[in-house]
C-alpha positions as CSV (number, residue, x, y, z in Angstrom):
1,X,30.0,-150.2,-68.9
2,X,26.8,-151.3,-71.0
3,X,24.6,-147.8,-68.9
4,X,25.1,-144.6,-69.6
5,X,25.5,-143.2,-66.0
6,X,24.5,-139.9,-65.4
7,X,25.3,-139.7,-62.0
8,X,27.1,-136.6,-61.0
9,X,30.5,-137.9,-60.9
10,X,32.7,-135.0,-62.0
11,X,35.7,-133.8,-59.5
12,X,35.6,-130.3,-60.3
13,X,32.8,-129.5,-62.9
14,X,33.4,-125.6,-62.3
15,X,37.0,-126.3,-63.3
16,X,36.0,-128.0,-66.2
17,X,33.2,-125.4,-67.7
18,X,36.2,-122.9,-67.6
19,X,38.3,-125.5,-69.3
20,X,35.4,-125.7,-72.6
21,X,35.0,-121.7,-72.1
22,X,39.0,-121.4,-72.8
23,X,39.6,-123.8,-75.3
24,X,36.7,-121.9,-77.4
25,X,37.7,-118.4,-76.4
26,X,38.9,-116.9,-79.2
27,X,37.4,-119.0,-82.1
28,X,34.7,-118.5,-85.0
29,X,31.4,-120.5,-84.9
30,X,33.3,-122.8,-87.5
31,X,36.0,-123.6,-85.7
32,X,34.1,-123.9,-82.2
33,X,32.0,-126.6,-83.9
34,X,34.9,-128.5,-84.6
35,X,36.5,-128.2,-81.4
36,X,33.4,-130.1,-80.0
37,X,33.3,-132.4,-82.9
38,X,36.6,-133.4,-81.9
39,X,35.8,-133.6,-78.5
40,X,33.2,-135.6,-78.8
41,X,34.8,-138.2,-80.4
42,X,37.7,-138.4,-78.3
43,X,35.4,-138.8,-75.5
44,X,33.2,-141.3,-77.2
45,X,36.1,-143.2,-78.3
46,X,36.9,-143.1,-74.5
47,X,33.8,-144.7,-73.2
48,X,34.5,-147.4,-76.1
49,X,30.6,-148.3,-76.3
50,X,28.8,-147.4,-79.4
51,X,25.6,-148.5,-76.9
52,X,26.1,-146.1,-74.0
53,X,27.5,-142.8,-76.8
54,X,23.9,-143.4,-78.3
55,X,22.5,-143.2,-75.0
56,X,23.8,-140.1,-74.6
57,X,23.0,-138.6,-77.6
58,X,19.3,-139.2,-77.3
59,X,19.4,-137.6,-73.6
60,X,21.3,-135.0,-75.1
61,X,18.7,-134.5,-78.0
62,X,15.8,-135.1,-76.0
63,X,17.3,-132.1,-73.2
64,X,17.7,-130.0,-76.4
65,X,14.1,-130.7,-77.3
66,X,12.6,-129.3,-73.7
């Protein structure tokens, strides 16, 4: 994988939106932020490719910025 695809590819995405809504229910804004810290890294370690993480993050930054 050297692309960050972005094609929808997700089985269930309503099933996983209530999944991230749970696992935050309940939490301060501290602890929330280091849920998806964690998250993110597990995922990124996941894809394995420093190249296609930093993909994301400037689509991610640059959907932020809109």
């Amino acid at each position: 994988m050297k692309d960050l695809d972005t094609s929808p590819r997700l089985d269930d995405p309503d099933a996983l939106y209530e999944a991230l809504v749970d696992a935050h229910r309940d939490l301060d804004a501290e602890a929330s932020r280091r849920l998806d810290a964690r998250l993110i890294l597990l995922l990124a370690n996941h894809i394995g490719s420093v190249a296609v993480v930093r993909e994301a993050i400037a689509a991610a930054r640059a959907a932020a910025e809109e």
